[in-house]
C-alpha positions in Angstrom: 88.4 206.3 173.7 91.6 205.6 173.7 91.6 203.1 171.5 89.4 205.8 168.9 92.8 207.7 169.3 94.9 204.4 168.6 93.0 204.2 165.4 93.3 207.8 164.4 97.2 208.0 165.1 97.1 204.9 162.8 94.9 205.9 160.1 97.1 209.2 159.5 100.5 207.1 159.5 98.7 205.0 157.0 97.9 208.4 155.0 101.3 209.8 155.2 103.4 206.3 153.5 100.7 206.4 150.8 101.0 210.0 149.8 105.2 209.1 150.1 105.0 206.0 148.6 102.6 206.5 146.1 103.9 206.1 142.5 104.3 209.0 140.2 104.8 208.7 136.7 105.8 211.1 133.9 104.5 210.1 130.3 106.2 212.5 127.7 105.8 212.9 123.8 108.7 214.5 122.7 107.5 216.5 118.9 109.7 218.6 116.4 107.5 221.6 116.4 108.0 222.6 113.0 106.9 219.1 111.4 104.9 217.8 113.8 106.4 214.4 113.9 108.1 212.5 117.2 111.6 212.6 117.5 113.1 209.2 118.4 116.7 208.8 120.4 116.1 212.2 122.5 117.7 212.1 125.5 115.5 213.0 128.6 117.0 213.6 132.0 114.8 213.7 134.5 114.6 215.5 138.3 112.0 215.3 141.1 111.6 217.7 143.8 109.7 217.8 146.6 108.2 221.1 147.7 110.1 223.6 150.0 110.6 222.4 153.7 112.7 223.8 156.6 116.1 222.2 155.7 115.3 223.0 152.1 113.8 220.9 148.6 115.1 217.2 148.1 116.2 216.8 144.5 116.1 213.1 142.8 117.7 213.0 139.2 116.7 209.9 137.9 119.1 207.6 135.5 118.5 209.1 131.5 116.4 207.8 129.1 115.7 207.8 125.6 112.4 208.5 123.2 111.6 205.4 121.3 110.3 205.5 117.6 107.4 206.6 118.8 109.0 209.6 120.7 107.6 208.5 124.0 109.3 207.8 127.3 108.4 207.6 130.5 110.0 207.7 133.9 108.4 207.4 137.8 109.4 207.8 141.3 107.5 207.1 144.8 109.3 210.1 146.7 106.8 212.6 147.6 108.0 215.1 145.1 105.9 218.5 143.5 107.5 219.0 140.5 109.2 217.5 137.7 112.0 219.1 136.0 113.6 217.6 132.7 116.2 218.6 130.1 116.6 217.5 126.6 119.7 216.6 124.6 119.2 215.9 120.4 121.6 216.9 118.4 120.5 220.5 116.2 117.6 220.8 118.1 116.6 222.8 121.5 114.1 222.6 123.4 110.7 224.7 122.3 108.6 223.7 125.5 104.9 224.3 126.0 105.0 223.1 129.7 106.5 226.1 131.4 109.9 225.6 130.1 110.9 222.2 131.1 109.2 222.2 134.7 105.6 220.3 135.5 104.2 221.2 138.7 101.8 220.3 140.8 103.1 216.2 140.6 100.4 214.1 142.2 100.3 210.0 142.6 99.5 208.4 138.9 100.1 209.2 135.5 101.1 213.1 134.1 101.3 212.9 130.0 103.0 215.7 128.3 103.7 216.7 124.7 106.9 218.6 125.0 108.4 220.0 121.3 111.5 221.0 120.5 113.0 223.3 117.2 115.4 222.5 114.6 118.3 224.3 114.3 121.1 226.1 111.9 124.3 227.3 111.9 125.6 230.2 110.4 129.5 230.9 110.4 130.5 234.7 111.6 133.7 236.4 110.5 134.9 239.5 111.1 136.8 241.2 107.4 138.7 244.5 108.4 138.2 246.0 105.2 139.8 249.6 106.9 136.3 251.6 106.2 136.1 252.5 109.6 138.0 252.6 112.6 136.6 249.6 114.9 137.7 247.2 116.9 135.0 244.5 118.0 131.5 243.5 117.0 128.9 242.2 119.3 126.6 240.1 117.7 122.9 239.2 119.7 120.2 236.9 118.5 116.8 235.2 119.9 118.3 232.1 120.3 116.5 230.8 123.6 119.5 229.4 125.3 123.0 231.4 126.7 124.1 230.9 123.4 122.4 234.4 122.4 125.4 236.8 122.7 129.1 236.4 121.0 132.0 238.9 120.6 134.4 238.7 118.2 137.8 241.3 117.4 139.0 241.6 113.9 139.8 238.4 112.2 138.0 236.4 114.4 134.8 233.5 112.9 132.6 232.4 115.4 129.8 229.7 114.1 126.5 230.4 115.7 123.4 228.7 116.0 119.9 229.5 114.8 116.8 228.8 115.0 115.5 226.8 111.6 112.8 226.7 109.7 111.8 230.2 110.7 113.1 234.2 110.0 115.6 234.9 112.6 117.4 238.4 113.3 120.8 238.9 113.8 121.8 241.9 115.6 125.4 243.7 114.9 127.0 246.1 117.3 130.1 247.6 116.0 132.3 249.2 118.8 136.1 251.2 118.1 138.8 250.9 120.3 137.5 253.4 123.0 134.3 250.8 123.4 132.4 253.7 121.9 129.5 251.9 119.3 129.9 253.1 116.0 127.2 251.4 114.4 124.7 248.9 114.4 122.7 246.5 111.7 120.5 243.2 111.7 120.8 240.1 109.1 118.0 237.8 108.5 118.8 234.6 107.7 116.1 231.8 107.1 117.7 227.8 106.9 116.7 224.7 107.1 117.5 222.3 109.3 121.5 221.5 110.2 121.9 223.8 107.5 124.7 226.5 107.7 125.3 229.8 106.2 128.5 232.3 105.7 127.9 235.7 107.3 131.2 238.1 106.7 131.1 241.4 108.8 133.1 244.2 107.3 134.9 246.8 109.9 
């Protein structure tokens, strides 16, 4: 009997270094959704958690890496994590993500492949004309963009270059507010480029 119970104790040490030690490895695809075609050179940061414990999740960035031509990377870990979480840096793009936003959960030992696909993007240049129609002092200006870069204010003779979204019809939204913050009125531009293009947008107050 007791040593059934010396084996036991041993067996579920055994158990618990596997399931820590275990390797875990993300496979990614990185796409431009609008073409379909892998985007080499993106950079992909990388962080493992493990799941929620009584002092709190562990959090393991890994070094970056980069797509190759293909638009494939990979990275691993053997902590006993739950969930992947990555960002993505490529210049005039931003990350479209099918995978729940940038987070893959449920991380067991072996290989996870993902396709993750990000958007191309524009730019179009904001400036604000006081052309003495009206008595205003500032214009808010929101858009879709999926990022915090969704929400700019500029006063009178103020240009503000904003991105958005390629390759697509995308809204901008124009709030027009006079000195006492009261709005005075409000319109929407639609603006359709391609990508890294820009465009001149003048609003008149």
């Amino acid at each position: 009997m007791r040593y059934a119970c010396i084996l036991i104790i041993v067996s579920v040490l055994t158990l618990i270094s596997c399931g820590r030690n275990c390797e875990r490895i993300l496979q990614g695809t990185v796409i431009d959704s609008v073409t379909g075609e892998t985007l080499e050179s993106v950079e992909v940061i990388v962080t493992g958690a493990e799941e929620t414990g009584s002092i709190g999740r562990q959090f393991y960035t890994l070094d970056p890496v980069f797509t190759n031509e293909s638009g494939e990377f990979d990275v691993s870990i053997q902590e006993n994590i739950y969930l992947w979480e990555y960002e993505l840096e490529f210049e005039d793009y931003i990350g479209a993500n099918t995978i729940e936003q940038g987070v893959v959960r449920d991380v067991e030992c072996g290989i996870r492949m993902i396709e993750i696909y990000m958007h191309p993007v524009a730019y179009v240049d904001v400036s604000v004309i006081d052309d003495e129609d009206i008595d205003a002092q500032r214009v808010v200006i929101l858009t879709d963009f999926p990022s915090s870069e969704n929400s700019f204010s500029l006063e009178i003779g103020d240009s503000q270059r904003i991105p958005v979204l390629a390759s697509v019809s995308f809204e901008i939204r124009m709030f027009i507010y006079n000195e006492l913050d009261e709005l005075q009125s409000e319109s929407s531009v639609t603006v359709q480029l391609e990508k890294s293009g820009s465009d001149n947008l003048e609003i008149g107050i």
